[in-house]
FITIMI-906006 format. One line per field, with one value per residue (C-alpha): residue in one letter; x negated, y, z. Coordinates in Angstrom, 3 decimals, m for minus. Example, Ala and Ser with C-alpha at 12.3 -4.5 7.8 and 13.67 -1.06 7.14 Angstrom:
code <- (A, S)
east <- (m12.300, m13.670)
north <- (m4.500, m1.060)
up <- (7.800, 7.140)
END
This chain:
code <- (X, X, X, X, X, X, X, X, X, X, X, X, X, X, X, X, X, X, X, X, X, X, X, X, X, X, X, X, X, X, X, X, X, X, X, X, X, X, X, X, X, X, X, X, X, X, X, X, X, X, X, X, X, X, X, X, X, X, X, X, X, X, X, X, X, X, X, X, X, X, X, X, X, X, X, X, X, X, X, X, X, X, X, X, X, X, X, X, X, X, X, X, X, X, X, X, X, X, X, X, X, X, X, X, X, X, X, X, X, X, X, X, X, X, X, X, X, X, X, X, X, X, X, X, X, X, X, X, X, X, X, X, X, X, X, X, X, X, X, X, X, X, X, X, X, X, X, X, X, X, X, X, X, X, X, X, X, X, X, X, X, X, X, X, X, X, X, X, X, X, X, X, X, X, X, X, X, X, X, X, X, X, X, X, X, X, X, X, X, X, X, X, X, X, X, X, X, X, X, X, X, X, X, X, X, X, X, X, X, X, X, X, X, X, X, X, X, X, X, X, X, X, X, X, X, X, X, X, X, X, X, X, X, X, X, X, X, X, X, X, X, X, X, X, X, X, X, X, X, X, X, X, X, X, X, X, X, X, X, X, X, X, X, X, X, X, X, X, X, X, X, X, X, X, X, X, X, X, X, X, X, X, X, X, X, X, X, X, X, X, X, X, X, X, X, X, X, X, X, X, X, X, X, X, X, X, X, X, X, X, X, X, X, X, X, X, X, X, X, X, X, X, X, X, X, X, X, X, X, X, X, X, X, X, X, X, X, X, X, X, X, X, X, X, X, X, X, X, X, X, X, X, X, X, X, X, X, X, X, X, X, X, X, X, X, X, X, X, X, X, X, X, X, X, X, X, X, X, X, X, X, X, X, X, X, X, X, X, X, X, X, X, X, X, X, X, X, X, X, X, X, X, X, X, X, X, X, X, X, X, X, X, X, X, X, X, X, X, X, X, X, X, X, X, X, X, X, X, X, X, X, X, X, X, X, X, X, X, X, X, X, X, X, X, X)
east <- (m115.642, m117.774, m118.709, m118.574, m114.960, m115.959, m118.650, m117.502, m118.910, m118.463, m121.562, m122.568, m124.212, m128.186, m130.099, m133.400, m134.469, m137.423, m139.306, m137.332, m140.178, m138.316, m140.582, m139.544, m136.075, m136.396, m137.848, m135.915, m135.622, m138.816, m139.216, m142.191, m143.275, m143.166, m146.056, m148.089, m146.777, m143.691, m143.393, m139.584, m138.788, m135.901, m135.087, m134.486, m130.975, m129.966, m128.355, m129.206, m132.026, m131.215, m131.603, m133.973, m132.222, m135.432, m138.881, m141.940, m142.846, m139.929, m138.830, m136.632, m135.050, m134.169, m130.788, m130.807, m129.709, m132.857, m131.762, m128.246, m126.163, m126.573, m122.927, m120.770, m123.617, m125.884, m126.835, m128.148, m131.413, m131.922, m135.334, m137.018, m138.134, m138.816, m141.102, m142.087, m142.126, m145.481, m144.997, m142.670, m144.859, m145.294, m146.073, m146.526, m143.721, m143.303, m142.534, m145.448, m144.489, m144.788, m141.450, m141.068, m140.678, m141.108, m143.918, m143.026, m145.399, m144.184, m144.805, m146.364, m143.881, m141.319, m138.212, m136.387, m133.483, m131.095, m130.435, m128.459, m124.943, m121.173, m119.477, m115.525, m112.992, m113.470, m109.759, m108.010, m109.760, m107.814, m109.590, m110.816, m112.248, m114.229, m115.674, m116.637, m118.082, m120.305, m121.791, m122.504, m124.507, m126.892, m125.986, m127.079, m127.015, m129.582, m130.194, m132.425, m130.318, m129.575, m126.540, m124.505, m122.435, m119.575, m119.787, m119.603, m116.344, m114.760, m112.681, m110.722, m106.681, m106.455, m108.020, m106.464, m108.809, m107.800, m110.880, m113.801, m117.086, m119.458, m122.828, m125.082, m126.794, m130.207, m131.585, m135.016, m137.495, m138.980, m136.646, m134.571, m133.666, m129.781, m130.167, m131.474, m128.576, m125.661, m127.422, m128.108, m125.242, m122.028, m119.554, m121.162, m120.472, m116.546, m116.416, m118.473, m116.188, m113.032, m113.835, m114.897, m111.660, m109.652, m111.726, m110.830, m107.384, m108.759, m106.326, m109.462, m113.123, m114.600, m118.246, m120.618, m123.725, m125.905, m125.921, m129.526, m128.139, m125.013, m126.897, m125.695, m122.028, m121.582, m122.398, m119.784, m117.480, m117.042, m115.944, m113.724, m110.418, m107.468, m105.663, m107.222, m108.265, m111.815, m113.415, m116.461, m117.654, m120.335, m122.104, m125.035, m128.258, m129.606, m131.058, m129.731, m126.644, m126.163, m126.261, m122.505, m121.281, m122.676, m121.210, m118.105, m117.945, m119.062, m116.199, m113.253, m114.266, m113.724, m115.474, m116.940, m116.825, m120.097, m120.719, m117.684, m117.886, m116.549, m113.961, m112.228, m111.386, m110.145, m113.425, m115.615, m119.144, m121.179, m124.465, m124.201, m126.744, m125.500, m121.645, m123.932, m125.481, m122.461, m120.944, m123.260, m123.542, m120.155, m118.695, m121.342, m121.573, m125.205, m127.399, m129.237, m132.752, m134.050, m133.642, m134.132, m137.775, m139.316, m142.813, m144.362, m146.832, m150.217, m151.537, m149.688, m150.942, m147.905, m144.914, m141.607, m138.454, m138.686, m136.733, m139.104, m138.367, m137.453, m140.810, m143.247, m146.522, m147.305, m150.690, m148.903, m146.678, m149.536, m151.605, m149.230, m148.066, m151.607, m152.078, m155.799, m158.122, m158.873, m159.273, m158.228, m154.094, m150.764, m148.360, m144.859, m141.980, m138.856, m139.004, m141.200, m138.374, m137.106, m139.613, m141.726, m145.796, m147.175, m150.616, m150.886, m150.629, m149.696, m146.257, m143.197, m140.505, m137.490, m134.088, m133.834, m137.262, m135.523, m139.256, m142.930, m144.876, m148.408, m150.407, m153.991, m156.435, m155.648, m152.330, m152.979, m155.601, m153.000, m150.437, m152.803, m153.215, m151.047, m150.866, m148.494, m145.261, m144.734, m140.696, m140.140, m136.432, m137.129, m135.893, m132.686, m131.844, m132.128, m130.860, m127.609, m126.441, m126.890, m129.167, m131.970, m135.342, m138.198, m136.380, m136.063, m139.802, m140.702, m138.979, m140.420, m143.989, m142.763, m141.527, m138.398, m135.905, m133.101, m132.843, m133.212, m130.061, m128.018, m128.027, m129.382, m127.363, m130.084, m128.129, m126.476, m130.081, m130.129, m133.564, m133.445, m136.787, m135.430, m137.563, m140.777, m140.181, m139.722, m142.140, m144.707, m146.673, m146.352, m144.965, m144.011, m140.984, m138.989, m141.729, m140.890, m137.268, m137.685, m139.664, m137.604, m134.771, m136.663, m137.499, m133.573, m132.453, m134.775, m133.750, m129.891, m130.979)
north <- (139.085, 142.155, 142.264, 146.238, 146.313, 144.734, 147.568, 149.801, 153.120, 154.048, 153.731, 154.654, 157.708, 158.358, 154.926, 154.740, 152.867, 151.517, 149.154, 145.795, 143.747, 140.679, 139.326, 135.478, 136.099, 134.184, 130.880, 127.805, 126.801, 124.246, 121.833, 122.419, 118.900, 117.950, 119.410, 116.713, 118.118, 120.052, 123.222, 123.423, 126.171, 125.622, 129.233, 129.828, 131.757, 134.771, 133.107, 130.231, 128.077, 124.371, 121.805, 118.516, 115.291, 113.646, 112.755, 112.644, 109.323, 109.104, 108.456, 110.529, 110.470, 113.612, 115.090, 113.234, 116.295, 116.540, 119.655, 120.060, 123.635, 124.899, 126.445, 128.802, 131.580, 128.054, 125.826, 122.605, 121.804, 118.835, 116.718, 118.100, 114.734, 110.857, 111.101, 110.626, 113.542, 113.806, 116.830, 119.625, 122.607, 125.933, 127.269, 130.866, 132.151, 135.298, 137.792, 137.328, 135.176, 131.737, 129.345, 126.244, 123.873, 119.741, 119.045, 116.710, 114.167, 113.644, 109.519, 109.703, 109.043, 109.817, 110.288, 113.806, 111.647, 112.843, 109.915, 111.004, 112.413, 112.252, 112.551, 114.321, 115.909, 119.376, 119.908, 118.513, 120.329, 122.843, 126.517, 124.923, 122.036, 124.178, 125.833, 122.995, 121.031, 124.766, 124.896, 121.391, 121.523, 124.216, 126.722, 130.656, 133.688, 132.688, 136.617, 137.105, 137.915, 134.392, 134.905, 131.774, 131.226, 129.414, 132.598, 135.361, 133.528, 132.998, 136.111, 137.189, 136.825, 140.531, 141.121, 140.347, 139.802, 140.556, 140.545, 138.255, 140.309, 137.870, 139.716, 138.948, 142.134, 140.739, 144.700, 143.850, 144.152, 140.828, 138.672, 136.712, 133.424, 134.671, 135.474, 131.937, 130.678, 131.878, 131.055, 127.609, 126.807, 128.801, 126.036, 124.980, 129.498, 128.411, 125.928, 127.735, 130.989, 129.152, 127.494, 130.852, 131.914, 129.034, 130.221, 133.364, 133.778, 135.847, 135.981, 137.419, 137.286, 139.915, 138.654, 142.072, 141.777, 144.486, 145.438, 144.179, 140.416, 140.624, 136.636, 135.932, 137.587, 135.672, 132.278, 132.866, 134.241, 130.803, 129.509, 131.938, 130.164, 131.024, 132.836, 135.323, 134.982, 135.144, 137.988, 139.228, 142.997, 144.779, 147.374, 149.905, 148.942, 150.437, 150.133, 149.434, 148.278, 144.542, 146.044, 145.117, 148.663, 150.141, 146.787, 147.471, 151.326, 150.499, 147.506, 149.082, 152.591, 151.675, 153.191, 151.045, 153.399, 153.761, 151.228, 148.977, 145.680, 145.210, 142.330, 145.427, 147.000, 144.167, 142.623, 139.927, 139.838, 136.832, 136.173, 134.640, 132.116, 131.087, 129.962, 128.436, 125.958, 125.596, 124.467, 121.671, 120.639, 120.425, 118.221, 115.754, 116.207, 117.204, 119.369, 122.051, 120.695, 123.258, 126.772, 128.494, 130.843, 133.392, 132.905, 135.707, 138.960, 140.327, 137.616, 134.915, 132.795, 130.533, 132.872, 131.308, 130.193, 126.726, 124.692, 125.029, 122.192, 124.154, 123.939, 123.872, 125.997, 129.064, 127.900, 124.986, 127.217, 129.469, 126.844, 125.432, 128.599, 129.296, 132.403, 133.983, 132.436, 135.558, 137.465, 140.608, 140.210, 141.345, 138.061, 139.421, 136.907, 138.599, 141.546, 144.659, 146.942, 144.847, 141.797, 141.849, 141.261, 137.726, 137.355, 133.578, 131.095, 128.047, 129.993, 128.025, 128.385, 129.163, 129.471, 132.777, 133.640, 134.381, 135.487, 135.149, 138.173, 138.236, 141.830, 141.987, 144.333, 147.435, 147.402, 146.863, 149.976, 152.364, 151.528, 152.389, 155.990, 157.559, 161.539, 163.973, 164.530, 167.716, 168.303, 167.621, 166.353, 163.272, 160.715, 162.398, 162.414, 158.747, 157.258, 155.788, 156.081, 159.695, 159.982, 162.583, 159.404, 162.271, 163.812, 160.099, 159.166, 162.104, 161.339, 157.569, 159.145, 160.869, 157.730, 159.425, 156.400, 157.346, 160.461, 158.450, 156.245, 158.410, 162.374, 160.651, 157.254, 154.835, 152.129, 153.148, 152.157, 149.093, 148.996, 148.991, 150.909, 153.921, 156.597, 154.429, 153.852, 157.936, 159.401, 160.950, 161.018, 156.936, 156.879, 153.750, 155.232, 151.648, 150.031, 152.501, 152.437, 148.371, 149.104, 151.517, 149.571, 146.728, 149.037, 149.941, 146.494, 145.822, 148.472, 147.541, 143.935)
up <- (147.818, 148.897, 152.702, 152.582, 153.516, 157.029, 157.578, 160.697, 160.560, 164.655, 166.855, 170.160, 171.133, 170.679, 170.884, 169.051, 165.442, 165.926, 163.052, 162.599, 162.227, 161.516, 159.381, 160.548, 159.079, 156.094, 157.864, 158.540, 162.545, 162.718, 166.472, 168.135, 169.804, 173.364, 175.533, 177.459, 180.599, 181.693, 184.204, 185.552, 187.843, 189.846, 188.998, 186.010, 186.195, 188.418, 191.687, 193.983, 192.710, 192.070, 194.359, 192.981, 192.633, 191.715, 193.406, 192.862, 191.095, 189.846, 185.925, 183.916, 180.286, 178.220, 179.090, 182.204, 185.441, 187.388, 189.680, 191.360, 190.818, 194.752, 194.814, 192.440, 191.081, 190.323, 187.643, 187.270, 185.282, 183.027, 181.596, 178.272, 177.709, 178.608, 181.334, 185.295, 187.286, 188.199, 191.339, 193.101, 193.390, 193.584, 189.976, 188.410, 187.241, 184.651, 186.886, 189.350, 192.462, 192.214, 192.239, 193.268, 190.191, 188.780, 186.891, 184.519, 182.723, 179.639, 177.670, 174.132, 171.686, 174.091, 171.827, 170.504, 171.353, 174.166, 176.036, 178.733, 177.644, 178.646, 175.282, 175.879, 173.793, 174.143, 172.854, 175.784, 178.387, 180.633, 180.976, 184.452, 183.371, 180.201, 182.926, 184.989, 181.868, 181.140, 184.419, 184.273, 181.032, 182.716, 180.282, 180.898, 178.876, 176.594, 175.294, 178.140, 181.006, 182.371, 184.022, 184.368, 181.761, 183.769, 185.966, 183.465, 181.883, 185.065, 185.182, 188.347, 188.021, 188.061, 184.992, 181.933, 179.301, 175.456, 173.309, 173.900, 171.934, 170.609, 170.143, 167.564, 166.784, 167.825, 167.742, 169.639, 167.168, 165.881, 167.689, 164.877, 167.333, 166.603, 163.330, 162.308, 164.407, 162.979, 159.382, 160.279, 162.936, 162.382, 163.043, 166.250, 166.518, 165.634, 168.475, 171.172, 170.234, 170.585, 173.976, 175.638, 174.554, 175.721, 179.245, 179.575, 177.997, 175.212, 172.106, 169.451, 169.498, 167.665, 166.780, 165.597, 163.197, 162.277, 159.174, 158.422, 158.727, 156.184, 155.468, 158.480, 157.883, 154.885, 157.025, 160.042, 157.275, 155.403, 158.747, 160.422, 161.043, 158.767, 161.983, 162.331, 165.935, 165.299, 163.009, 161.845, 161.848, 160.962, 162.999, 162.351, 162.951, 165.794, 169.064, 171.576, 169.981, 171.497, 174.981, 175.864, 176.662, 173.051, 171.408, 173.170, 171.957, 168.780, 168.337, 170.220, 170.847, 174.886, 177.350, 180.575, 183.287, 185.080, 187.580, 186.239, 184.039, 180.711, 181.874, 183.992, 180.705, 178.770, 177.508, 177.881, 176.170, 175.117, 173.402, 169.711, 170.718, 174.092, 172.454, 169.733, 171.596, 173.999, 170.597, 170.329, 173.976, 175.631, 172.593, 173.285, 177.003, 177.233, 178.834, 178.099, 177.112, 174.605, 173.141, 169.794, 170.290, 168.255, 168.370, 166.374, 166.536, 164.995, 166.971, 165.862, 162.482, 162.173, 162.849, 163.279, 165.213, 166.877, 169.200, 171.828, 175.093, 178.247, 180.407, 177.897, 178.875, 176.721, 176.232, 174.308, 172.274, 171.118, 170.424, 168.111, 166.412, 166.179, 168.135, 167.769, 171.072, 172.180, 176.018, 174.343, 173.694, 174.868, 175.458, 175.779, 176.875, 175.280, 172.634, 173.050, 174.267, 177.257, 177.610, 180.078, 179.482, 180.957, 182.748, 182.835, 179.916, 182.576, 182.556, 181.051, 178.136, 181.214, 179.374, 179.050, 177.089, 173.567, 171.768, 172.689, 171.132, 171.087, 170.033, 169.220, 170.725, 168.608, 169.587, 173.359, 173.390, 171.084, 174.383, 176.982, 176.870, 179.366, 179.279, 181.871, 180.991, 178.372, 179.223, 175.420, 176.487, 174.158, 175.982, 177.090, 173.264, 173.314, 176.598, 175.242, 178.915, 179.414, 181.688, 182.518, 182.091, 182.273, 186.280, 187.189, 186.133, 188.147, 190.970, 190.784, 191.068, 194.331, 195.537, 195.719, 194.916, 197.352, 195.110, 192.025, 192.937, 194.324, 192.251, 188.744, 188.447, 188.563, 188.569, 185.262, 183.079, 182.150, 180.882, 177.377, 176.561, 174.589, 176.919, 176.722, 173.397, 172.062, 175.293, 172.885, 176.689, 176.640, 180.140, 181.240, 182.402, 182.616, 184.401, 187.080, 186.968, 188.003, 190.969, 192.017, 191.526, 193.071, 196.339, 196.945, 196.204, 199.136, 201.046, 200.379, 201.137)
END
């Protein structure tokens, strides 16, 4: 049966197409082995770090729940692998300050086995007790944002929520973690999809593609149920189209009002690879241990897309994927339009680090160039949200961030890189959106 039928021709407003780059498509999901030592932040989620339940000296297995959920916006953390943990220290962290985290001395030979798990049947569980069984597997949105899952599916009894949207558009350039997911996993898709609904009350899941992965539609497609409930659509590829207010425009042709959330129009959104391994983990009551990284880059010899421990040290990970040993290189945690770049190779694999890109030395001196701003109105053609980018990277120069927020909707950008990415100037024009939004949050604070 042709797929073209399921191609939907609506889109969201401006956005950018920048080069795919997904050259690690085609490449089976290999495991990358343990690291001799693990770094653990207790943060790795937005919310209330968790709380250790271990000490120092003392042995762990893999799956076994290491760190405590400290209340509602809170999840717990589980052991990579067999081990003692060796510390609780302050480490570096990706975005600068250092976090407290378990250092974790991994045995040799310790086993891939998970030997800590609570095995249920998913099927009887109430809505409740899904929740309760997400939370406790650690789980967070794994595209990056690291909200808690059990959080972002617990929706208020006001809100009545019709449609959950599953996204799998992976649009970052080089990131294909998703992609090799719903190629390689689609029924563990199936029963992550129907659990989320089951949470929230939804009677459909729409899951949307790009149309660069119709692979990948052909995959979910052999096991959409015979229902109905759960569907498959295509969407234009373009950037930034798996931010959940274009996917939701694109889907359903809804609007989410500025500074609203999707669930107040009907709509809750989920990343493909999050319900993926939810799919796995809940079923066999187990925590989450590992994710699914793109490691890739000019830098990188051995592109690819692992199952990469949580806590393993980037130094590892390039070393492995055999990234060029060189002082001159760009490591990127994420993909180049949102990630952000790291400074430190002791930094960890956290659960939300989808990609690890590393650029070479012609790359890093093309980027470094900065000229003044020539009013060219680029990137007001592409800021899917509207917004006037070149007035608020003026305004961030004069430190003028009250302004920013409250005449030019600050708060509305969501950072996806579409004004970096078209200012022929190369102003880092997101870079100074977070600190301003880092200043007010202060300020607010």
């Amino acid at each position: 049966m042709s797929l073209f039928p399921f191609f939907r021709r609506k889109t969201f407003s401006r956005g950018v197409h920048p080069d795919a780059n997904k050259r690690t498509a085609g490449s089976p999901i290999r495991r990358m082995p343990f690291a001799s030592r693990m770094i653990l932040p207790l943060a790795q989620h937005i919310g209330k770090p968790a709380v250790p339940l271990v000490r120092a000296g003392e042995e762990v297995v893999r799956g076994q729940p290491i760190a405590r959920a400290d209340g509602f916006l809170s999840v717990p953390l589980h052991a990579p692998a067999d081990g003692v943990i060796e510390a609780i220290e302050l480490k570096p962290s990706a975005r600068g300050p250092w976090v407290e985290s378990l250092v974790l001395r991994v045995y040799e030979a310790s086993t891939q086995e998970v030997r800590w798990a609570n095995p249920c049947d998913v099927e009887s569980l109430s809505p409740k007790e899904i929740l309760q069984a997400i939370q406790d597997s650690g789980m967070v949105g794994l595209g990056g944002a690291t909200f808690p899952s059990h959080a972002k599916l617990s929706v208020p009894a006001e809100h009545k929520i019709h449609t959950l949207i599953v996204n799998g558009c992976e649009c970052e350039p080089y990131l294909t973690c998703d992609h090799r997911l719903m190629l390689e996993h689609p029924a563990d898709l199936m029963v992550g999809v129907r659990l989320a609904m089951r949470a929230i009350g939804a009677e459909r899941a729409i899951i949307g593609v790009e149309d660069n992965k119709l692979d990948a539609v052909a995959a979910i497609r052999e096991c959409l149920p015979a229902d109905s409930s759960i569907t498959v659509q295509v969407v234009p590829t373009k950037y930034p189209q798996g931010a959940e207010k274009m996917l939701i425009k694109s889907l359903l042709d809804l609007e989410v009002p500025p500074g609203k959330l999707p669930m107040q129009v009907g709509v809750v959104v989920n990343n493909i690879g999050t319900l993926a391994q939810l799919g796995q983990l809940l079923p066999a009551g187990q925590g989450l241990t590992e994710r699914v990284v793109t490691v890739t880059g000019p830098g990188i010899k051995k592109p690819g897309d692992y199952w990469v421990p949580i806590g393993t040290p980037m130094r590892t990970v390039l070393e492995w994927a055999g990234a060029a040993d060189s002082g001159e290189r760009e490591i990127i945690l994420g993909g180049p339009m949102m990630g952000q770049a790291v400074a430190s190779l002791e930094v960890p694999v956290t659960k939300g680090v989808p990609g690890i890109l590393v650029f070479d030395q012609l790359q890093i001196e093309a980027a470094r160039q900065v000229w003044p701003c020539i009013k060219c109105g680029e990137c007001v053609n592409a800021c899917p949200m509207g917004l006037n980018p070149s007035m608020l990277g003026m305004l961030a120069v004069q430190r003028e961030y009250e302004e920013m927020g409250t005449h030019y909707h600050l708060g509305d950008c969501f950072e996806c890189g579409c004004c970096t990415y078209v200012c022929p100037s190369h102003i880092p024009l997101v870079q100074q959106f977070r600190v301003a939004k880092g200043v007010l949050r202060g300020k607010a604070a």
